[in-house]
N, C-alpha and C positions, 0 to 999 in steps of 0.2 A: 218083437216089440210088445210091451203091454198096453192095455187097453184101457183101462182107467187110472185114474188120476185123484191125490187128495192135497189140500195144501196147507201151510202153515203159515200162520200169520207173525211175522217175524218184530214188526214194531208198530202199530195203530198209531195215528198221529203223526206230528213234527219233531224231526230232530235236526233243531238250528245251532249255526257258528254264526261265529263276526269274529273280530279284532281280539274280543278278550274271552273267547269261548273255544274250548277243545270240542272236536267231535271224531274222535280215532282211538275215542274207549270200544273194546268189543260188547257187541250185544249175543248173549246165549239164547238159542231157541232148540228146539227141538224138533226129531225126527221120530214117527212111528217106526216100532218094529217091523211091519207089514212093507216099509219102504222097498222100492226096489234102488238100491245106492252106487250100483252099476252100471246104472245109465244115465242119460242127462237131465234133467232138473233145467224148472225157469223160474229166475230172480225178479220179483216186477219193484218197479218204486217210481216215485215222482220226485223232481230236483229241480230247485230255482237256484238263479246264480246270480248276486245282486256285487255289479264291482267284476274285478276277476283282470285276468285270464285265471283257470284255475284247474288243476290237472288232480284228478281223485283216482284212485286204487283201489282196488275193492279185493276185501281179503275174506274166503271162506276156510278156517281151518290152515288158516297162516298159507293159504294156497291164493297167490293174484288170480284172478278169475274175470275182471275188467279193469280197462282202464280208460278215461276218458279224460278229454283237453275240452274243458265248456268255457266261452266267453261270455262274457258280461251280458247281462237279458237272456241268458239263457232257461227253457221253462220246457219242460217234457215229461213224462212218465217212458221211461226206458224198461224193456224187457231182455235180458239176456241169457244166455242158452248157458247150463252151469256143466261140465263135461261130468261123465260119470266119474266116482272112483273119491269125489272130491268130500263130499256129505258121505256122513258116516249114522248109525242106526242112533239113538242116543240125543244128548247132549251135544252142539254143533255151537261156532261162534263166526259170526261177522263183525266185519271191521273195514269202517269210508276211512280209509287214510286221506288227506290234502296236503296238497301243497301248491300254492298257492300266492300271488304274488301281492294284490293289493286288493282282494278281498272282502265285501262290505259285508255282505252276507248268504249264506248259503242255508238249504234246506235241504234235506230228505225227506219226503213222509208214504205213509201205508208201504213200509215193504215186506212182502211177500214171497212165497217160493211155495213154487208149485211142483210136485213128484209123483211119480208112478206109484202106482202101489201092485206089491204082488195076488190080490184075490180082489174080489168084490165086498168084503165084508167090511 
C-alpha cells in the first residue's frame, strides 16, 4: 500500500442543471506521472437536488464508477472509493450523467480526486 497521497482538483465551483440546462458534458483533468493508477483513488464532490427523484451515473473514462438514486432536498458532500485500473497517467475525463424525472434543479460543486502517489517528491 503506498503511503502518501496528492490530489487533483477536478472542477472549483458549481456545476448546475434545471429544465433547460445539460450537465453530461465531460470534464478533462489530469493525472501526475508519479500516480500510482493501480490502485484505488477518492472522488469527493458536494450535490444539491432541488425537485427530483433523480438517479446520476457517474462515468470516469467511460467506466460507471457510481451511481446514486437522490430525492428531492437532497444535500451531501459524497466520497467514493474509485477502484484501481480506472484513471489512467495523463489526460483522464468525468462525466454526471442524469436522469431524472421532474427535476428543478441540481448542483455539483468542488470535485476532487484524491490518489496515491508513487515517491515523496
Amino acid at each position: 500500500m503506498q503511503g502518501a497521497c496528492d490530489y487533483t482538483i477536478i472542477h472549483q465551483g458549481k456545476l448546475q442543471t434545471g429544465p433547460s440546462q445539460a450537465l453530461d458534458n465531460a470534464i478533462a483533468f489530469t493525472i501526475g506521472s508519479n500516480a500510482v493508477v493501480d490502485v484505488h483513488s477518492l472522488l469527493t464532490f458536494t450535490i444539491g437536488v432541488d425537485g427530483g427523484p433523480v438517479d446520476i451515473t457517474i462515468m470516469v473514462n467511460e467506466s460507471a464508477v457510481a451511481h446514486y438514486h437522490l430525492n428531492d432536498g437532497y444535500f451531501s458532500t459524497l466520497v467514493k472509493v474509485i477502484a484501481g485500473g480506472v484513471l489512467q497517467h495523463g489526460t483522464n475525463h468525468i462525466r454526471f450523467k442524469l436522469a431524472a424525472q421532474n427535476v428543478t434543479s441540481l448542483f455539483i460543486e468542488d470535485v476532487a480526486l484524491w490518489w496515491f502517489k508513487s515517491n515523496l517528491e
